[in-house]
C-alpha positions in Angstrom: 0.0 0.0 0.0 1.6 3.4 -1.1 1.5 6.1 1.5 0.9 9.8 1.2 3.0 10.8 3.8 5.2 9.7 6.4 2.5 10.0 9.3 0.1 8.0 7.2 3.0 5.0 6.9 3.5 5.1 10.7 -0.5 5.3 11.6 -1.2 2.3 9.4 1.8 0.5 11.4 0.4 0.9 14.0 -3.2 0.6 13.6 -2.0 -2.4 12.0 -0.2 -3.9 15.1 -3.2 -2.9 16.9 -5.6 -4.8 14.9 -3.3 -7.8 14.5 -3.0 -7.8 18.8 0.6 -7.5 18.0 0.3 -4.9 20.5 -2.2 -5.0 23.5 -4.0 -2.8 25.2 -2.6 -1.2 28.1 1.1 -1.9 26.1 3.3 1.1 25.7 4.3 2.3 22.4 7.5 4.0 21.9 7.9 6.4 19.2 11.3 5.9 18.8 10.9 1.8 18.3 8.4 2.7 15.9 10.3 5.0 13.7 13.1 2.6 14.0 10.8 0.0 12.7 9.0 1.9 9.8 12.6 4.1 8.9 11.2 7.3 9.8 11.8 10.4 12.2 10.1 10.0 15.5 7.9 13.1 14.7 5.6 11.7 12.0 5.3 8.7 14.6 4.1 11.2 17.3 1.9 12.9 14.6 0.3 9.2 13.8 0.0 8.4 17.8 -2.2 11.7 18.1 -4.5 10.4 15.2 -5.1 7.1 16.8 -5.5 8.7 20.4 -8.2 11.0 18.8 -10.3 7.3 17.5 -9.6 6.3 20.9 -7.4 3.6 20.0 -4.5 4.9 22.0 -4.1 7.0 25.7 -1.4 10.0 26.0 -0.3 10.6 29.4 1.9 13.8 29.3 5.7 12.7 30.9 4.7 8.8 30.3 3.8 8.1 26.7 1.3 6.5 24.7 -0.1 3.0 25.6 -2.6 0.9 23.8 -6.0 2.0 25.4 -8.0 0.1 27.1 -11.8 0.1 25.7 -14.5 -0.3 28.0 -17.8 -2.2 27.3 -19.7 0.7 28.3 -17.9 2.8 25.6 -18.9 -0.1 23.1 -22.0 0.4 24.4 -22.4 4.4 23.7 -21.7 4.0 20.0 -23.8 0.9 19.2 -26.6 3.1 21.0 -26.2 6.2 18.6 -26.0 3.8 15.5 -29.0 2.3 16.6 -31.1 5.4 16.4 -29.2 6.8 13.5 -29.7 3.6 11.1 -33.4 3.0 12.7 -33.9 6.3 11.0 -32.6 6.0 7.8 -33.8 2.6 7.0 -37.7 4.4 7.8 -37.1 7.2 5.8 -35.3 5.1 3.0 -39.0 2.9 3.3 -40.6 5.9 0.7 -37.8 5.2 -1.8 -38.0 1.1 -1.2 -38.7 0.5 -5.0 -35.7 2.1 -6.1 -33.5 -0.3 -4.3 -35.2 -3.7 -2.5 -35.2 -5.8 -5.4 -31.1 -5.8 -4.7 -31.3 -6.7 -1.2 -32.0 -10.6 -1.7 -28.8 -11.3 -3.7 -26.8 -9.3 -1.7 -28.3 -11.5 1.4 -27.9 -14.4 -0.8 -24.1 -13.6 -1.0 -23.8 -13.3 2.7 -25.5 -16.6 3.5 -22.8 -17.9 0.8 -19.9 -16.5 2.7 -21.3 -17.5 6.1 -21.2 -21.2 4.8 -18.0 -20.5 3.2 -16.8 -18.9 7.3 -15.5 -16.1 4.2 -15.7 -13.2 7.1 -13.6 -10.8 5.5 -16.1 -11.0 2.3 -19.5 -11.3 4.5 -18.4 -8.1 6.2 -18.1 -6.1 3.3 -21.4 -7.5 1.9 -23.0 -6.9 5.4 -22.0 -3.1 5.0 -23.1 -3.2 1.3 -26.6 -4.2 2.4 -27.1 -1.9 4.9 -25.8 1.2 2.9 -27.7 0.1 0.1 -31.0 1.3 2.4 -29.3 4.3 4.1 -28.3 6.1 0.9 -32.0 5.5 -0.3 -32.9 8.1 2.9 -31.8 10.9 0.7 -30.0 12.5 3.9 -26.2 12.7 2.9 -25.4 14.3 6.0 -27.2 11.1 8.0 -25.3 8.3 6.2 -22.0 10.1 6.4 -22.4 10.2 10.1 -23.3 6.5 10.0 -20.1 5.6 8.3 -18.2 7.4 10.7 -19.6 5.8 13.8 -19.5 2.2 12.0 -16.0 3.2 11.0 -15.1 4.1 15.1 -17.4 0.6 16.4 -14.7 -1.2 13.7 -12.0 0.8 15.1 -13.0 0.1 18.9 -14.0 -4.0 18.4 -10.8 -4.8 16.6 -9.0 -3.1 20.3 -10.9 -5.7 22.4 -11.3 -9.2 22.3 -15.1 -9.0 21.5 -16.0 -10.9 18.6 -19.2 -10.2 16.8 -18.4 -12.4 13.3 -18.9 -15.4 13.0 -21.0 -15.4 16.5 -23.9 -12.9 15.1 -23.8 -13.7 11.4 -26.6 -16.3 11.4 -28.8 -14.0 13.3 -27.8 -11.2 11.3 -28.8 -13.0 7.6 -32.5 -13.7 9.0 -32.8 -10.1 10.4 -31.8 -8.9 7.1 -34.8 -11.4 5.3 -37.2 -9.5 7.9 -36.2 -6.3 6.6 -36.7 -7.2 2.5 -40.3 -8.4 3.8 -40.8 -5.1 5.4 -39.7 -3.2 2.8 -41.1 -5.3 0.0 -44.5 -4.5 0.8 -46.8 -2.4 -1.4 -47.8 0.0 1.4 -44.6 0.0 4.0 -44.8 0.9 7.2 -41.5 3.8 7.8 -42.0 2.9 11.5 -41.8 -0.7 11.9 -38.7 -0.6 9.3 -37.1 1.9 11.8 -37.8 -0.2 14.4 -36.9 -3.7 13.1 -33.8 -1.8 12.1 -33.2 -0.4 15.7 -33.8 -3.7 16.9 -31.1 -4.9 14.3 -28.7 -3.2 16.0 -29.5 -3.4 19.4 -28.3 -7.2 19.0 -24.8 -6.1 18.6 -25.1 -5.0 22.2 -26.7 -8.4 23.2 -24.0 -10.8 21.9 -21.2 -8.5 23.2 -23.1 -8.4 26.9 -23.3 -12.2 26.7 -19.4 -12.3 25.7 -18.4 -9.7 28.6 -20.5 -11.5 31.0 -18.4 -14.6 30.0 -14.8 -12.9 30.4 -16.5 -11.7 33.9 -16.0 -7.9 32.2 -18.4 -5.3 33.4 -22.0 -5.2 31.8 -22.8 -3.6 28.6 -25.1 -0.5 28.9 -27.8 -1.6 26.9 -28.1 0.7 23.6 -30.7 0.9 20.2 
């Protein structure tokens, strides 16, 4: 992967690392390791830390140094509750439009039962995501859907730091929510609010398989969120 700038080389490094639990959280990272590493100056490396402490990925203490941060359930929490209400909404106001766009939905679920069967996660991710924002952009609301990609880009950023693990756990649950919502939005006259809501409730899941996971790792609850 080519890289724009020396900043971007040592965020992806380490975002990387991250990711790959090649670093853990609560694991210090040292600047000058990293630039060592990547073959840059430290300051780029500082530059790339500040990034990933502003998606929460990594803590600055001022006279100690960046560690990995620690991400609390509760935080999870937060941001599946805002997607919740956010994606409820679009997928009711996308309901109007549903003739421009549900006759898609079926293959694309179609796809993801095929990569579910195939454990293909990497592949019934990105369909998931195409599925959804298939509906959201049919709200009309640019403003809406770009704040939904940001806060599904930040629940990415924040699962990938913990050791919660919503594929292949939720996948089977998630293809026969997704059939619910076709139905819903396949029908002549379609109710806006019971697609926000079987959305809403869509989401609200995600909270319910990562409380039963925390519960497991005797964690703290989950706040319960859309």
């Amino acid at each position: 992967m080519a890289h724009s700038t020396k900043k971007d080389l040592a965020y992806d490094y380490i975002k990387r690392r991250i990711f790959e639990k090649s670093l853990l959280p609560g694991q210090r990272i040292t600047a000058s390791q990293v630039a060592d590493e990547i073959g840059t100056s430290v300051l780029p490396v500082r530059e790339a830390l500040l990034s990933l402490e502003a998606e929460r990925l990594v803590t600055i203490t001022p006279y100690v140094g960046a560690v990995v941060a620690w991400v609390a359930p509760n935080e999870i929490a937060e941001i599946i509750s805002v997607l919740a209400v956010l994606e409820g909404y679009a997928s009711g106001e996308a309901a109007a439009n549903a003739t421009a766009f549900v006759n898609k939905l079926p293959g694309i679920n179609d796809r993801l039962r095929s990569a579910l069967r195939q454990e293909m996660w990497g592949w019934f991710i990105e369909l998931n995501r195409d599925f959804h924002f298939t509906i959201y952009e049919a709200s009309g609301n640019g403003q809406l859907v770009e704040n939904i990609r940001v806060f599904w880009s930040q629940l990415d950023t924040m699962l990938a730091a913990t050791s919660f693990h919503l594929i292949p756990n939720r996948a089977e649950q998630d293809v026969a929510d997704h059939e619910e919502l076709v139905r819903l939005l396949s029908l002549e006259s379609s109710d806006p609010l019971e697609v926000e809501m079987t959305a809403r409730m869509h989401r609200m899941r995600t909270a319910t398989f990562l409380r039963r996971q925390t519960v497991g790792q005797q964690a703290p609850d989950l706040v319960t969120r859309p």
